[in-house]
PDB file as gemmi writes it, atoms N, CA and C in Angstrom:
CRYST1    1.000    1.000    1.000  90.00  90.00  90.00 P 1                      
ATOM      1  N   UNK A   1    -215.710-235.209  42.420  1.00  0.00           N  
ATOM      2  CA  UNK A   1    -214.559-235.957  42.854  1.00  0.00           C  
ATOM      3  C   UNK A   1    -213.935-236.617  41.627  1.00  0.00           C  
ATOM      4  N   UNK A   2    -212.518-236.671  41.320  1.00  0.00           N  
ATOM      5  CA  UNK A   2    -211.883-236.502  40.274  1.00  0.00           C  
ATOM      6  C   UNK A   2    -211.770-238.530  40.310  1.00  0.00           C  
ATOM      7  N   UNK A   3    -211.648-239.179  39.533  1.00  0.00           N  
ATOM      8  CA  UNK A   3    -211.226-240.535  39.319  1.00  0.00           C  
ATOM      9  C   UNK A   3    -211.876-241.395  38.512  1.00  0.00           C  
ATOM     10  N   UNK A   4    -212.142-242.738  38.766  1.00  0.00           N  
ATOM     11  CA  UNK A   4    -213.042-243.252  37.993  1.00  0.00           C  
ATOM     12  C   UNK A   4    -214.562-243.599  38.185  1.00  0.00           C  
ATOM     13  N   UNK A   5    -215.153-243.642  37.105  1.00  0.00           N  
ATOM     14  CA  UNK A   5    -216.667-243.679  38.015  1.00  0.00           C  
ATOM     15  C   UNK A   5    -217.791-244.718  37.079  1.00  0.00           C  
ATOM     16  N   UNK A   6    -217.168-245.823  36.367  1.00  0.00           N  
ATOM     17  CA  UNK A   6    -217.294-246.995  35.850  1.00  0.00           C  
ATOM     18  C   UNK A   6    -216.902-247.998  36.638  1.00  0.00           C  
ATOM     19  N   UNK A   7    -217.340-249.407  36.960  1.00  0.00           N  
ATOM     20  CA  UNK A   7    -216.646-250.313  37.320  1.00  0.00           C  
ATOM     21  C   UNK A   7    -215.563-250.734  36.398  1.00  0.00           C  
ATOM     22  N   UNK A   8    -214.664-251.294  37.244  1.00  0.00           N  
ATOM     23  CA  UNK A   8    -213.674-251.809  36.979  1.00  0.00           C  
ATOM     24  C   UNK A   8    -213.287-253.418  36.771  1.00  0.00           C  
ATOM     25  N   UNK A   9    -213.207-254.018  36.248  1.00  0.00           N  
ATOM     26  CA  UNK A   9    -212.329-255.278  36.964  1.00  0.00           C  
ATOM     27  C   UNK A   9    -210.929-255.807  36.053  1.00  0.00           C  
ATOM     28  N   UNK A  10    -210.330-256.313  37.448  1.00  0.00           N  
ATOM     29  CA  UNK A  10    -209.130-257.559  36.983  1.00  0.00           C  
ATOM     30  C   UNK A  10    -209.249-258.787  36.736  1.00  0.00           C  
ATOM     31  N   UNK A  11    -208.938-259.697  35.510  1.00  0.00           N  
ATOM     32  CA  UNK A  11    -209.163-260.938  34.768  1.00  0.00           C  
ATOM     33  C   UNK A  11    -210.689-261.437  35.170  1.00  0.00           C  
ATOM     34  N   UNK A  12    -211.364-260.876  34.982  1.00  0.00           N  
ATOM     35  CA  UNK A  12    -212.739-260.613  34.863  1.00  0.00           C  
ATOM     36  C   UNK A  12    -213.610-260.522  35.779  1.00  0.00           C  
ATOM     37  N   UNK A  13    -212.850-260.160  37.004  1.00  0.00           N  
ATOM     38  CA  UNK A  13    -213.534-260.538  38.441  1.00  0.00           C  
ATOM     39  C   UNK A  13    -214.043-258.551  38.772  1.00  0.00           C  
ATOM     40  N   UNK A  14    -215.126-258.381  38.940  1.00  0.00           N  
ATOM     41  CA  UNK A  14    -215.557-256.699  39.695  1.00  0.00           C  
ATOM     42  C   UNK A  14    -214.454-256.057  40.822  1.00  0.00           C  
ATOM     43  N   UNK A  15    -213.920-255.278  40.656  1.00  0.00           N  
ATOM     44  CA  UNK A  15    -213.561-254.610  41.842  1.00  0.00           C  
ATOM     45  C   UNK A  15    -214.567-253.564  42.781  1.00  0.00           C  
ATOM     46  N   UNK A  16    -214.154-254.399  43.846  1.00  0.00           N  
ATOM     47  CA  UNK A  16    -215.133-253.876  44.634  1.00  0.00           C  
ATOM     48  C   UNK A  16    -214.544-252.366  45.374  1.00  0.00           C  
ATOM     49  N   UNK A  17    -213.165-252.150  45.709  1.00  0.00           N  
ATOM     50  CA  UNK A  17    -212.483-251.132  46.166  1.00  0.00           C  
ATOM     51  C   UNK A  17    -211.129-250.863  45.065  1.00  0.00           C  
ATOM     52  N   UNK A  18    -210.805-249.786  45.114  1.00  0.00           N  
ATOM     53  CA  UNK A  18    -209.132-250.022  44.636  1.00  0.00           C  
ATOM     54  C   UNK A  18    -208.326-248.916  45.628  1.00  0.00           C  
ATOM     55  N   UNK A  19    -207.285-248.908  46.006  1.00  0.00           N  
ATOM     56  CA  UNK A  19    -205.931-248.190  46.611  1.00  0.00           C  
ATOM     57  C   UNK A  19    -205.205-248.875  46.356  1.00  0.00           C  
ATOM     58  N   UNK A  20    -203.750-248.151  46.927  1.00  0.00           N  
ATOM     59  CA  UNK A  20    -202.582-248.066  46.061  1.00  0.00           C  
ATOM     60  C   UNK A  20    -201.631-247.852  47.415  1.00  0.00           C  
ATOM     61  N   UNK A  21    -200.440-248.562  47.962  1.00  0.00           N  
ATOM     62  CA  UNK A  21    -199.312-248.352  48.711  1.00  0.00           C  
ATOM     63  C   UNK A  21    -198.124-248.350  48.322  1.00  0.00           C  
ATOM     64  N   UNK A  22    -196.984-247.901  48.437  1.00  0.00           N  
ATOM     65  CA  UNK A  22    -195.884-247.869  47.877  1.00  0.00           C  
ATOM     66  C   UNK A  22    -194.528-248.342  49.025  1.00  0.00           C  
ATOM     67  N   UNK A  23    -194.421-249.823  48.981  1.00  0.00           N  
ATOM     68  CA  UNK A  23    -193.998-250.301  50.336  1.00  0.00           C  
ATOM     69  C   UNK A  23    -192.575-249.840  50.016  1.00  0.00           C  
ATOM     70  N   UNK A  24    -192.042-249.304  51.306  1.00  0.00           N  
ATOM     71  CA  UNK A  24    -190.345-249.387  51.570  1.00  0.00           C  
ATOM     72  C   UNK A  24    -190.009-248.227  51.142  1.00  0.00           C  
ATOM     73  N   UNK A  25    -190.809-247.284  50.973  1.00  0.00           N  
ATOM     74  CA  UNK A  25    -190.518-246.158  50.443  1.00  0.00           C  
ATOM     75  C   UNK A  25    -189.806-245.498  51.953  1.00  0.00           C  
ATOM     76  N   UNK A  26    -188.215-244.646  51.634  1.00  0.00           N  
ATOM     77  CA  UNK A  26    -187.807-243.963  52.599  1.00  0.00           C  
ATOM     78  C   UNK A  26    -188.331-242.769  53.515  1.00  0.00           C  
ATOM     79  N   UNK A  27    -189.519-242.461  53.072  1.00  0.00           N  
ATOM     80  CA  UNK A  27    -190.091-241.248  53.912  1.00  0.00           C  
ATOM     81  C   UNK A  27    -190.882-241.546  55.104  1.00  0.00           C  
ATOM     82  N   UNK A  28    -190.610-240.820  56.278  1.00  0.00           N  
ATOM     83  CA  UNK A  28    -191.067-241.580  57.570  1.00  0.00           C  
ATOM     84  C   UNK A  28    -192.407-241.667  57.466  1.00  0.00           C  
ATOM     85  N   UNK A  29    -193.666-240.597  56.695  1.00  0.00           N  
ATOM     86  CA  UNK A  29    -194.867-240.400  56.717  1.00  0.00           C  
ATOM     87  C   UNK A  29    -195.101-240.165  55.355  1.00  0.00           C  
ATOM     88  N   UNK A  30    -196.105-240.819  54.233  1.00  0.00           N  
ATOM     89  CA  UNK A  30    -196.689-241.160  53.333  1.00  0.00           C  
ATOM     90  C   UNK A  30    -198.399-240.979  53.254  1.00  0.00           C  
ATOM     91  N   UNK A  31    -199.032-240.196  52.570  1.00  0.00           N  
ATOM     92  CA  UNK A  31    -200.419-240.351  52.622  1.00  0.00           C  
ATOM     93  C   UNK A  31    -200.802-240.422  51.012  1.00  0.00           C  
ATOM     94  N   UNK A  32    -201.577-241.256  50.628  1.00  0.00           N  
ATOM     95  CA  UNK A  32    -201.772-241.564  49.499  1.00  0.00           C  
ATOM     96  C   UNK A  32    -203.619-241.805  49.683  1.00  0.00           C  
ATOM     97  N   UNK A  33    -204.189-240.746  48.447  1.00  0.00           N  
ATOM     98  CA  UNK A  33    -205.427-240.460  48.493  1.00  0.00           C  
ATOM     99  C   UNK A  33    -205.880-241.119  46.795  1.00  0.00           C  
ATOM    100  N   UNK A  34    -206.669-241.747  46.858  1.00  0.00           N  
ATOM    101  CA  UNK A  34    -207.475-242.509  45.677  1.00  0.00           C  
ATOM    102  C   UNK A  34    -208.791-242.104  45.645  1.00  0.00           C  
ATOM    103  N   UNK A  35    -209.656-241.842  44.502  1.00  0.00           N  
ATOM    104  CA  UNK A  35    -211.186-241.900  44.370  1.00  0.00           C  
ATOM    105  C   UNK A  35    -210.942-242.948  43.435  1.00  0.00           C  
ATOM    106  N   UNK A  36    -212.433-243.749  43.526  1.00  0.00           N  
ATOM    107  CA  UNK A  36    -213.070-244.842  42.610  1.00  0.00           C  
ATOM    108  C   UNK A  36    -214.471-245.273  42.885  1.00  0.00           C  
ATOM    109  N   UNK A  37    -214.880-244.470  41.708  1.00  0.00           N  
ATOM    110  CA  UNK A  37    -216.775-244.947  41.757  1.00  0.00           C  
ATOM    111  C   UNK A  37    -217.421-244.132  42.976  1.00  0.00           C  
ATOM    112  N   UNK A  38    -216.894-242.676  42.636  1.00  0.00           N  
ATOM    113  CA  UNK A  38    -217.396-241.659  44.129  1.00  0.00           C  
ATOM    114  C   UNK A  38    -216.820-242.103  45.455  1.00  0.00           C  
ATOM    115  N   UNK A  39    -216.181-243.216  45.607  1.00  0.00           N  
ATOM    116  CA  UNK A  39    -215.049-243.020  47.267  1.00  0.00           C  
ATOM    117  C   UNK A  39    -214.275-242.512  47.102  1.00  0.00           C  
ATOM    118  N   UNK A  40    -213.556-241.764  48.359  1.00  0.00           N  
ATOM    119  CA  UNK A  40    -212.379-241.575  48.564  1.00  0.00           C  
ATOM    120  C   UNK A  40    -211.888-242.112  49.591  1.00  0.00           C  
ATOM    121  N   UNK A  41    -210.390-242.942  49.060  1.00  0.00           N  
ATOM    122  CA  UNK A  41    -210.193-243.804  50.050  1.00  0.00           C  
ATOM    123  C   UNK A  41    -208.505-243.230  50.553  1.00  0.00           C  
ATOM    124  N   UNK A  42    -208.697-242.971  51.773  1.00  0.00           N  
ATOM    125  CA  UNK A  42    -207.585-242.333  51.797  1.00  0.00           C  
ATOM    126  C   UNK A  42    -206.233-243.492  52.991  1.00  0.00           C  
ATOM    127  N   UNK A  43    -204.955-242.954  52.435  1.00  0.00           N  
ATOM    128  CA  UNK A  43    -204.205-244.610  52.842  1.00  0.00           C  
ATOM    129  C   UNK A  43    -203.220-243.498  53.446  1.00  0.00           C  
ATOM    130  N   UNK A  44    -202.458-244.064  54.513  1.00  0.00           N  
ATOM    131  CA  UNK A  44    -201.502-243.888  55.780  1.00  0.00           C  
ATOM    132  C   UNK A  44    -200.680-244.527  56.033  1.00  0.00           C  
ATOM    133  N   UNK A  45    -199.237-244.599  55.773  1.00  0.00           N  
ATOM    134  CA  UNK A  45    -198.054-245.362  56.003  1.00  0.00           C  
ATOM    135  C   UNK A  45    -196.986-244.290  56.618  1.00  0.00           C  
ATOM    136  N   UNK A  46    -196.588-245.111  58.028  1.00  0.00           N  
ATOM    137  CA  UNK A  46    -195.580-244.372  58.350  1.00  0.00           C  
ATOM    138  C   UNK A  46    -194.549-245.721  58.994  1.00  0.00           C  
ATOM    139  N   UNK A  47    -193.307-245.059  59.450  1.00  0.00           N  
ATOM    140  CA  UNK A  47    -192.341-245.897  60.344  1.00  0.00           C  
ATOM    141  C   UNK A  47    -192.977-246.065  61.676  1.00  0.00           C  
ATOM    142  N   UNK A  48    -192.772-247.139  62.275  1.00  0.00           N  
ATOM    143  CA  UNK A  48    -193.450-246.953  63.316  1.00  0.00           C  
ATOM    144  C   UNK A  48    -192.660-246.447  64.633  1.00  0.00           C  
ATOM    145  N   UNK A  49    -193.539-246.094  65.159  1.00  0.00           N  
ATOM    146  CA  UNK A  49    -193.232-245.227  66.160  1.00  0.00           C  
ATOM    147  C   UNK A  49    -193.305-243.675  66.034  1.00  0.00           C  
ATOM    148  N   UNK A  50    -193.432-243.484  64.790  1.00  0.00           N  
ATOM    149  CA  UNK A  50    -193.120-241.610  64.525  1.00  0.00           C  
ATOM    150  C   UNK A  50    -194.092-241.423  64.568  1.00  0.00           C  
ATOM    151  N   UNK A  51    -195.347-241.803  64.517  1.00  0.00           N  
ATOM    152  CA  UNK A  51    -196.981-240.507  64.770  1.00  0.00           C  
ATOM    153  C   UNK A  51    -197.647-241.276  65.971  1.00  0.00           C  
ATOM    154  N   UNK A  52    -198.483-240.550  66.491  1.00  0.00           N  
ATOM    155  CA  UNK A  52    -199.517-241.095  67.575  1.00  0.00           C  
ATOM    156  C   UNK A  52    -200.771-241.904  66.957  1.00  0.00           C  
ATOM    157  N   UNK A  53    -201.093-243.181  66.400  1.00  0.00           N  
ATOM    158  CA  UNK A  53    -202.352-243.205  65.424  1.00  0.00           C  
ATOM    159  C   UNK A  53    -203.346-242.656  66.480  1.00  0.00           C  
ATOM    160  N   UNK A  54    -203.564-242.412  67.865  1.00  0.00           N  
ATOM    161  CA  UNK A  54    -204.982-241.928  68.263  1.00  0.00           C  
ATOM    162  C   UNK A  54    -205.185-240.671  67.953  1.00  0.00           C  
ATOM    163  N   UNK A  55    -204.097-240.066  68.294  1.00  0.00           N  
ATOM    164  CA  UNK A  55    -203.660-238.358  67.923  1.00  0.00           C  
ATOM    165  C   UNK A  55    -204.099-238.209  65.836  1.00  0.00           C  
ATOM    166  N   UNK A  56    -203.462-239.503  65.664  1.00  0.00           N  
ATOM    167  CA  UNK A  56    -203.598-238.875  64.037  1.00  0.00           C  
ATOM    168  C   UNK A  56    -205.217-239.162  63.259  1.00  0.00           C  
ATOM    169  N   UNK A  57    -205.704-239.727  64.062  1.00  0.00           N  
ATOM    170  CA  UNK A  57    -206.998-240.555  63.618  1.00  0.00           C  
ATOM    171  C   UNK A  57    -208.069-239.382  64.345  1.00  0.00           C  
ATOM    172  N   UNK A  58    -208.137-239.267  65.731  1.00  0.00           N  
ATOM    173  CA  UNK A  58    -208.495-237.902  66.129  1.00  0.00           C  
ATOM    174  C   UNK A  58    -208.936-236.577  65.374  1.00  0.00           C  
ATOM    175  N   UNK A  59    -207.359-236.246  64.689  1.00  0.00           N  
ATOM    176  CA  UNK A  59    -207.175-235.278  63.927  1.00  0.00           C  
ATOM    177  C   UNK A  59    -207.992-235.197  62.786  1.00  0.00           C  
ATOM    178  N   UNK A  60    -208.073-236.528  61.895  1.00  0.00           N  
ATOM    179  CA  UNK A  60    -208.585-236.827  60.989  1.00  0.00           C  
ATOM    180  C   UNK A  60    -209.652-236.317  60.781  1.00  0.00           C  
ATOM    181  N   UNK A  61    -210.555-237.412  61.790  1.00  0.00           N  
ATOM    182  CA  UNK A  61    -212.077-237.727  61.839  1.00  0.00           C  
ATOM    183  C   UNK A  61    -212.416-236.132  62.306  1.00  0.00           C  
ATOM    184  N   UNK A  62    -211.630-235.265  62.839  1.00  0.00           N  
ATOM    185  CA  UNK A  62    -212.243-233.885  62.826  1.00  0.00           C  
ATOM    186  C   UNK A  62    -211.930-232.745  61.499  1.00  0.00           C  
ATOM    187  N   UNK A  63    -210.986-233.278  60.654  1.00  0.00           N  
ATOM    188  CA  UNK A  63    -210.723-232.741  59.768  1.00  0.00           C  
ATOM    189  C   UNK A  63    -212.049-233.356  58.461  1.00  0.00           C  
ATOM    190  N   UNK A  64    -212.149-234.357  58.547  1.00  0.00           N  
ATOM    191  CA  UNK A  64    -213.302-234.739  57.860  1.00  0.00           C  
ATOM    192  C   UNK A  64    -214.679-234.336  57.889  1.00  0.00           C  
ATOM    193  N   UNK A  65    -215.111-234.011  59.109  1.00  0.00           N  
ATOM    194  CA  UNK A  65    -216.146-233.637  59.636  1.00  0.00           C  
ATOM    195  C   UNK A  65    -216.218-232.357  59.268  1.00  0.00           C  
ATOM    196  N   UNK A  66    -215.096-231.528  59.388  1.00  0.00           N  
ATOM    197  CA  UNK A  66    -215.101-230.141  59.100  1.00  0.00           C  
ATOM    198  C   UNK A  66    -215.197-229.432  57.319  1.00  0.00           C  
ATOM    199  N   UNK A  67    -214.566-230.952  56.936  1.00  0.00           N  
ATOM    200  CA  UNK A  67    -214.806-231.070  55.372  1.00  0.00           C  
ATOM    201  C   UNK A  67    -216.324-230.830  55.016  1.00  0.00           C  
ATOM    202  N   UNK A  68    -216.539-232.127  55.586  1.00  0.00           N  
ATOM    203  CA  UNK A  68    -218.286-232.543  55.085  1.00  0.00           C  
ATOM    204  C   UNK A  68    -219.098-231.202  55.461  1.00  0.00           C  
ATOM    205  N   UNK A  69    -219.228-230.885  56.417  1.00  0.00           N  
ATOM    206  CA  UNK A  69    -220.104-229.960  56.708  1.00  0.00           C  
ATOM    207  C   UNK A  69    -219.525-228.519  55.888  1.00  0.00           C  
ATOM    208  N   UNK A  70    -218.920-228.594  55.796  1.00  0.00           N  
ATOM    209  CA  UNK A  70    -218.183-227.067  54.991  1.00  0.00           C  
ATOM    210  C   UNK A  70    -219.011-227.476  53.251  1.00  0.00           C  
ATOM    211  N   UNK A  71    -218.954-228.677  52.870  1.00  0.00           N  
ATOM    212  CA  UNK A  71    -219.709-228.799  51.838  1.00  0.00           C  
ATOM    213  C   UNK A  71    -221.031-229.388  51.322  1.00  0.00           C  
ATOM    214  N   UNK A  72    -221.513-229.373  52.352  1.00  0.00           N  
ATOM    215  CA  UNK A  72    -222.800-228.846  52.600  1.00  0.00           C  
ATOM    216  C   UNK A  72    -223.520-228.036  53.084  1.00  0.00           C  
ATOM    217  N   UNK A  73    -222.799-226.841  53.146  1.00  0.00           N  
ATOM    218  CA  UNK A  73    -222.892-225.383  53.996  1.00  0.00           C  
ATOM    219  C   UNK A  73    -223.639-225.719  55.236  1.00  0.00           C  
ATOM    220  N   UNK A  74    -222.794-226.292  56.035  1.00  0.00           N  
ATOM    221  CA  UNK A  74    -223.599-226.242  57.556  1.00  0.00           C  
ATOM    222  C   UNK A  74    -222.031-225.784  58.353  1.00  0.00           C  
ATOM    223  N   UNK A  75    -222.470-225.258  59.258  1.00  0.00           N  
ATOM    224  CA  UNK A  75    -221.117-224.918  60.399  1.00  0.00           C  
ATOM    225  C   UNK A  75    -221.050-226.118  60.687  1.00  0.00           C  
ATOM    226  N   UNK A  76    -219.896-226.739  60.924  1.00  0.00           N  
ATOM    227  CA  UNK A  76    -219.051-227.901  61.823  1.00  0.00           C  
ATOM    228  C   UNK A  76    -219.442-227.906  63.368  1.00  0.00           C  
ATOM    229  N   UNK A  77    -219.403-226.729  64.115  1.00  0.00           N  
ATOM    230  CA  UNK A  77    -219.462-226.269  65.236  1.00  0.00           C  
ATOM    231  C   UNK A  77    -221.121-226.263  65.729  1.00  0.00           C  
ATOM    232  N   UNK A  78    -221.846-225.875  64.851  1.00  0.00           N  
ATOM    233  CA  UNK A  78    -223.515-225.663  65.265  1.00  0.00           C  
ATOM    234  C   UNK A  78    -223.849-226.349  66.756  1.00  0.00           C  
ATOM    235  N   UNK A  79    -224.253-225.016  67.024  1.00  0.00           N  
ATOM    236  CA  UNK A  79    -224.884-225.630  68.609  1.00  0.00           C  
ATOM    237  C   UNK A  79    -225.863-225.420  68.367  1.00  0.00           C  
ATOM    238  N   UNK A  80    -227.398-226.330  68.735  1.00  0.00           N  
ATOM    239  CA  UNK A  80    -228.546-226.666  68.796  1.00  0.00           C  
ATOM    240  C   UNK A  80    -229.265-226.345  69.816  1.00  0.00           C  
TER     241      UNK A  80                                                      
END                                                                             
């Protein structure tokens, strides 16, 4: 995973997380993905009203899942 993988800090204090938003920006949907210190922290800005968050969070958490297990060679799907 590509980023930084030292701690960090601002005026001498540890950062414990870092991301990044870009407020007021004109695009109805924005996704902005950060690594730091092996996370990936991934960020979501839209207008409101234009996405479903259960629908988009849904989506997610199965797109993630399908990640993880794809890289750790296991099927996503495995029935037991």
């Amino acid at each position: 995973m590509a980023g930084p993988v030292e701690k960090a800090s601002m005026a001498g204090r540890p950062l414990k997380s870092l991301y990044f938003t870009v407020p007021g920006v004109p695009q109805s949907l924005v996704f902005t993905i950060v690594t730091y210190m092996g996370n990936l922290r991934l960020v979501v800005n839209s207008e409101r009203g234009y996405i479903d968050r259960d629908i988009l969070t849904s989506c997610l958490k199965d797109a993630f899942t399908k990640i993880y297990a794809a890289s750790v060679g296991e099927h996503p799907m495995k029935i037991e």
